[in-house]
N, C-alpha and C positions, 0 to 999 in steps of 0.2 A: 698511382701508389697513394695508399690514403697516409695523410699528413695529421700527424699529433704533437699537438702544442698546448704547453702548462700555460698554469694563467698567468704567469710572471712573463712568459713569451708574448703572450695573447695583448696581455696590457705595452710593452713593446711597439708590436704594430701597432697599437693604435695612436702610440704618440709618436712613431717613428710617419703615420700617416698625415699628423696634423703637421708634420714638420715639410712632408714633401708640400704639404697644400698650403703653405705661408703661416700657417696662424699660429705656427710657435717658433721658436727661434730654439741654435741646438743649444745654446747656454738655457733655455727656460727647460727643453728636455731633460737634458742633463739634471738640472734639480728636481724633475719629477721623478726621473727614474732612478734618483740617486746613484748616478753615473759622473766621472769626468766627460768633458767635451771631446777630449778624444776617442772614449771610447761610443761616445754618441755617434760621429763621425765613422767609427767603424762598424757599427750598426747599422746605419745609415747607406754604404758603399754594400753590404753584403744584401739589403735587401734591394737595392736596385738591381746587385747584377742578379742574384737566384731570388727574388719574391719572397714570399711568407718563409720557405723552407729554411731562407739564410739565418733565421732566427730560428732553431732548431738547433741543439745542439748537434755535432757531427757524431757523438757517441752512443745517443742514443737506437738501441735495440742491436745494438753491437754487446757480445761477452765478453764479460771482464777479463783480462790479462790474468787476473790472479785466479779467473773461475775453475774449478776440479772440474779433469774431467769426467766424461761416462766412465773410464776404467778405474781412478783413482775413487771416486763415489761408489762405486762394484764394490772395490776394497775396503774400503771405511767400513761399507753396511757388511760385511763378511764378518771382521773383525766386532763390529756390534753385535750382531748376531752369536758367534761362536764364543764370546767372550763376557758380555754387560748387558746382556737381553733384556735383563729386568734394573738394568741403571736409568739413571735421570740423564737426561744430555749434561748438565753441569758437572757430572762428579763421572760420567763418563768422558765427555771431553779429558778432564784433566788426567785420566788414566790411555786413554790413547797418544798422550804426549809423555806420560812416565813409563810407561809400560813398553811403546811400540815405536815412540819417535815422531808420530802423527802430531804435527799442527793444526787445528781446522779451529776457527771461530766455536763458539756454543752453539751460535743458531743453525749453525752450517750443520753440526752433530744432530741438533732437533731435525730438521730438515730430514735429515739423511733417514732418521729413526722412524720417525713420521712418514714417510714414504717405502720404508721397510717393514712397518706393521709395527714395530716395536716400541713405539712411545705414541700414548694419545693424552692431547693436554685434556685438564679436568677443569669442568666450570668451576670456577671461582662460588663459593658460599658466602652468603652475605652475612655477617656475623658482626654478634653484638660490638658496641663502641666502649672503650674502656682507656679511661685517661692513662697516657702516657708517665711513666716515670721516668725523671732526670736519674742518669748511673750515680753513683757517689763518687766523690771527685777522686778518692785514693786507692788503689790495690790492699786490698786485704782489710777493707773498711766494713765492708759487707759480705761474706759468703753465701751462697745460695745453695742447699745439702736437699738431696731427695733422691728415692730408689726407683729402679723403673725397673720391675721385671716384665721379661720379652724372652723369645724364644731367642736368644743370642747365637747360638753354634748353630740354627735351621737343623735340627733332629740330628746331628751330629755329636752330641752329650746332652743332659737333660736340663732342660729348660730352670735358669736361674735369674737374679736380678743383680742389676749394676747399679751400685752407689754414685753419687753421681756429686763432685765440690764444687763449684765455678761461681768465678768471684766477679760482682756486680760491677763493679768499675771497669774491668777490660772486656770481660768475656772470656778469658782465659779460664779452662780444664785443670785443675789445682789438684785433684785425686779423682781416681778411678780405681774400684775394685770390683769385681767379679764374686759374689757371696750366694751361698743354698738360698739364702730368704731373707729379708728384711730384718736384722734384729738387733737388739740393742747393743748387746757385742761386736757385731759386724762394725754399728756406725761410731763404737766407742774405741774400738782396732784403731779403723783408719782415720779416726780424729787425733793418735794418739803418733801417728805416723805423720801424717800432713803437720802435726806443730813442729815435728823431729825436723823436715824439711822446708816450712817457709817461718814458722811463728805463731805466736798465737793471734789469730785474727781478733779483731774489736767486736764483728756481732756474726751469729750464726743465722740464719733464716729458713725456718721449717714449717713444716703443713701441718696439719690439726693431728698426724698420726697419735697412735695412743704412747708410743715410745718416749713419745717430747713432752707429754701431757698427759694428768690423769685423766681417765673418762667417766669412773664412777663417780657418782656426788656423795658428800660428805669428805674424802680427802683431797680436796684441792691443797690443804693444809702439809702433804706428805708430797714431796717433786719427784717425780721420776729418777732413774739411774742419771740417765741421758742432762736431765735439768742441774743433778746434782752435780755431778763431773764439771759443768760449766759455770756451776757457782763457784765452786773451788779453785776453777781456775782465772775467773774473772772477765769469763767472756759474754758476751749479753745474749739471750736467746730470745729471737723475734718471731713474732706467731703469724705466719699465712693464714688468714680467713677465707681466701678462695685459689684457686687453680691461678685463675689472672693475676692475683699478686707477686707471686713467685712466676713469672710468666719467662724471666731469660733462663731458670733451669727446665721449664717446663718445653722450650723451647730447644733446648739443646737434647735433651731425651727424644722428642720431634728427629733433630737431624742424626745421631748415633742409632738411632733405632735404624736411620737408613742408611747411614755412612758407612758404619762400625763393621754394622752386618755383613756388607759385603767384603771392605778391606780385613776382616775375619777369614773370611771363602776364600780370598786371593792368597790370603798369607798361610793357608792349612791349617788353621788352629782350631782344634777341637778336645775342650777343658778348658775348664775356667783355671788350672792351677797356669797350663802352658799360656791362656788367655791374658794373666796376672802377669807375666813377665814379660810380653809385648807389649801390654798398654804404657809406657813409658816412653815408645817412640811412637806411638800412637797419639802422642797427648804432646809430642812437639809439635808435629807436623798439622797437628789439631791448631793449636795456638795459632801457628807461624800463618795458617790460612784463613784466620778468621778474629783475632783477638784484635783488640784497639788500643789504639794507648788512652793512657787516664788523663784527667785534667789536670792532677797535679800529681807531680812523681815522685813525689816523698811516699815511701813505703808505709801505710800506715799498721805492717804486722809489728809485734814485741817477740823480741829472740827469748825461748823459754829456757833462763838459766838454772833451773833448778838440776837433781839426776833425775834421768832415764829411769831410772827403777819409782821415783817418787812418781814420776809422772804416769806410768804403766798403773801404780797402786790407786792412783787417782781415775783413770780410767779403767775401772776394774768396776764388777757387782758387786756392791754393799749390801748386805742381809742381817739380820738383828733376829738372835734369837734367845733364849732363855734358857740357861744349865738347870736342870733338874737336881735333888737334891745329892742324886749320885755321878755330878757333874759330868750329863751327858745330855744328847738333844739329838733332833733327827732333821736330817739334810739331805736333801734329793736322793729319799730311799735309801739313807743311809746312817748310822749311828754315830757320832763322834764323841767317843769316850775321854774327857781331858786328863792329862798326865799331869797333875802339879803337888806335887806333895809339900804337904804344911801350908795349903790355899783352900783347905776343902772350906773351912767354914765361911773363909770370904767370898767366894766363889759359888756358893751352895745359892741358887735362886739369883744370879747378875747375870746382865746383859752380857752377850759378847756380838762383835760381828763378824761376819764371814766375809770373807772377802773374793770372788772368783776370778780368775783371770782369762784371757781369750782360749789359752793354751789349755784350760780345762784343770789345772791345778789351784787350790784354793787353801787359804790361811784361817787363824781364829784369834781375833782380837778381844784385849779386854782392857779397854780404855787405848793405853801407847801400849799394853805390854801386848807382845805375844805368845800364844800357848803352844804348848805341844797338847798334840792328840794322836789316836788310834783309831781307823776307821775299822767300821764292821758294818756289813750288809744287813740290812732287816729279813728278819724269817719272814718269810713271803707265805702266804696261805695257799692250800694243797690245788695243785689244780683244777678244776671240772675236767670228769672224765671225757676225753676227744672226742669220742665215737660216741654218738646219741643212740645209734641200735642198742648196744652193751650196756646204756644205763638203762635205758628200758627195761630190757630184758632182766635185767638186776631187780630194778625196783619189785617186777611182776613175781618174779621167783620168790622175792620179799615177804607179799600179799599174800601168795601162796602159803608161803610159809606159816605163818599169823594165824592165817585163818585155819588150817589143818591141825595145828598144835592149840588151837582155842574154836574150837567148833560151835556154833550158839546152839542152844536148848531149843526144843522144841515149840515151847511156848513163850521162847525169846518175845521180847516186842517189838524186835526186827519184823519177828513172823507172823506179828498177829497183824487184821486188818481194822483196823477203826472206822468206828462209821459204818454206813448201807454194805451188804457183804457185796463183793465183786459181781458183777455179770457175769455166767458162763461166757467159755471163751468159744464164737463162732465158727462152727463146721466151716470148711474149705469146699469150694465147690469142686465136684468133679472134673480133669480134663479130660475131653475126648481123646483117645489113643491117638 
């Protein structure tokens, strides 16, 4: 039987050899092999009576007591297979222990997966080096905000994007919503919501989007919706220059893009409205497996005591437009006639601003006061005729027309030829029948 021995055995015998042959003493063993003498001693007795092997463990190439067997590993990969095909062993693992009762190690699940066809590990990319940032030492010191659109429902409702809150200090998911598109309303909604529920945070942190920032030059001087709302409310907006600085939400969009996705599939939801009223136990269970505590646990959010209504108007769309002399102005295709009687001539040529809310209803300010008005639809110009045959055919009937009821003259100078007179026009040759 071929005999295998580690080097920590190997080195062993060989002090176990200088001891049979005088030149060590078992006290001087003992500190070599950072052993007690007794256990030198029993060292010592095991390789006289069985030889090299006595220094062998007796366990090895024996199976673990706790090892699955062939049937229990059948079942694992069954349940992999009909269930999590396309999971990672980590986030399958912990679902064959919520779902099914299954215990198994992670590597035990790779393993299994790995031998089932179902999981092949990916070579590692070697990718740029980029300094480390320390978290901020408090919750709600720094928020990290950015959208990630992904097919979320996997062709099950159409393809939308997730807002995305999480705050630097813990790692902790502070808001999640489900929106058609990236827009300034969407992230001025849920900003207006998330203060309702934790506070107002000390700084916001966003990417060069054009929502957070102007893009054309010349009005750096004019802040966004998005900047305004946060001057107002006194929170600091911090500017990502690249992907890696914002790198713990960039990171967490990484794990929801493959978390989310699936515990979506397992939970049935398909719509973002039904999607919006789960993620709330989505975003504990998020935390409770992945968030840290902070270095120091003073909360650093401010409880926002003003009203609800002030704060809703504060996060709203601000527009600035100008009454006309017959105190009206036009607003997304639409006329706003003001009602103020005994205001015409102060009011004739001044600003006012509009205000819009997420809900799609919208006010008219001028200065603190507010107006009444009267909306009316813009006459919209007639349409082009649908059908391209029909205008054709129109126009031609047109020409026709024109030119039969105005015939030119004979010696019109349409008709005449100027210059060299024309060549006769060439006979056609003959075809053979």
């Amino acid at each position: 039987m071929e005999l295998t021995m580690s080097e920590r055995e190997i080195g062993r015998l060989r002090v176990l050899e200088q001891v049979r042959a005088g030149q060590l003493t078992q006290t001087q063993a003992a500190a070599i092999l950072e052993l007690s003498t007794r256990q030198v001693r029993r060292l010592e007795r095991c390789y006289a009576s069985a030889g090299a092997a006595g220094l062998v463990h007796a366990l090895r190439g024996r199976a673990s007591n706790r090892a699955l067997s062939i049937a229990q590993g059948q079942a694992i990969q069954a349940l992999l297979a009909r269930h999590y095909a396309d999971f990672g062993p980590t986030l399958a693992c912990e679902k064959l222990a919520e779902r099914h009762g299954v215990t198994v190690s992670v590597e035990t699940v790779r393993r299994l997966m790995s031998e089932a066809g179902l999981w092949r590990s990916k070579r590692a990319k070697r990718k740029a080096v980029h300094a480390l940032r320390e978290r901020r030492a408090r919750r709600g010191e720094l928020i990290q905000i950015d959208g990630s659109p992904h097919d979320w429902f996997e062709q099950r409702a159409p393809r939308c994007t997730l807002l995305v809150f999480i705050d630097d200090a813990t790692g902790q998911l502070m808001a999640l919503r489900f929106v058609p598109a990236e827009t300034t309303l969407a992230y001025l909604d849920l900003l207006r919501e998330y203060i309702l529920a934790h506070g107002l945070p000390v700084a916001l942190y966003r990417d060069r989007h054009s929502i957070f920032r102007m893009t054309k030059p010349g009005k750096q001087a004019h802040p966004t919706q998005f900047a305004r709302a946060l001057s107002e409310l006194g929170i600091e907006g911090i500017q990502a220059n690249s992907p890696q600085a914002k790198g713990r939400v960039e990171r967490a969009n990484q794990t929801l893009q493959d978390r989310l996705v699936k515990e979506l599939r397992l939970a049935g939801v398909s719509g973002m409205e039904q999607g919006n009223a789960w993620l709330p136990g989505f975003i504990q269970a998020y935390n409770g497996r992945f968030a840290v505590e902070p270095r120091v646990a003073i909360d650093a959010h401010v409880r926002y005591r003003g009203k609800p209504a002030v704060l809703e108007r504060i996060l709203a769309l601000h527009e600035t437009r100008r009454l006309s002399q017959n105190l009206s102005c036009q607003f997304h295709r639409h006329i706003l006639q003001v009602r103020a009687p005994g205001y015409e001539r102060r009011l004739s040529g001044a600003r006012v601003t509009l205000v819009t809310y997420p809900d799609g209803h919208f006010e008219m300010d001028w200065g603190t006061q507010s107006l009444a008005f009267e909306t009316h639809p813009r006459i919209a110009l007639q349409p082009p005729c649908a059908d391209s045959k029909n205008l054709d055919t129109r126009v031609q009937q047109a020409i026709e027309r024109r030119s039969s009821a105005h015939p030119p003259a004979p010696n019109h100078p349409w008709k005449r030829w100027l210059g060299a007179a024309p060549p006769p026009p060439r006979p056609r040759p003959l075809r053979a029948p």
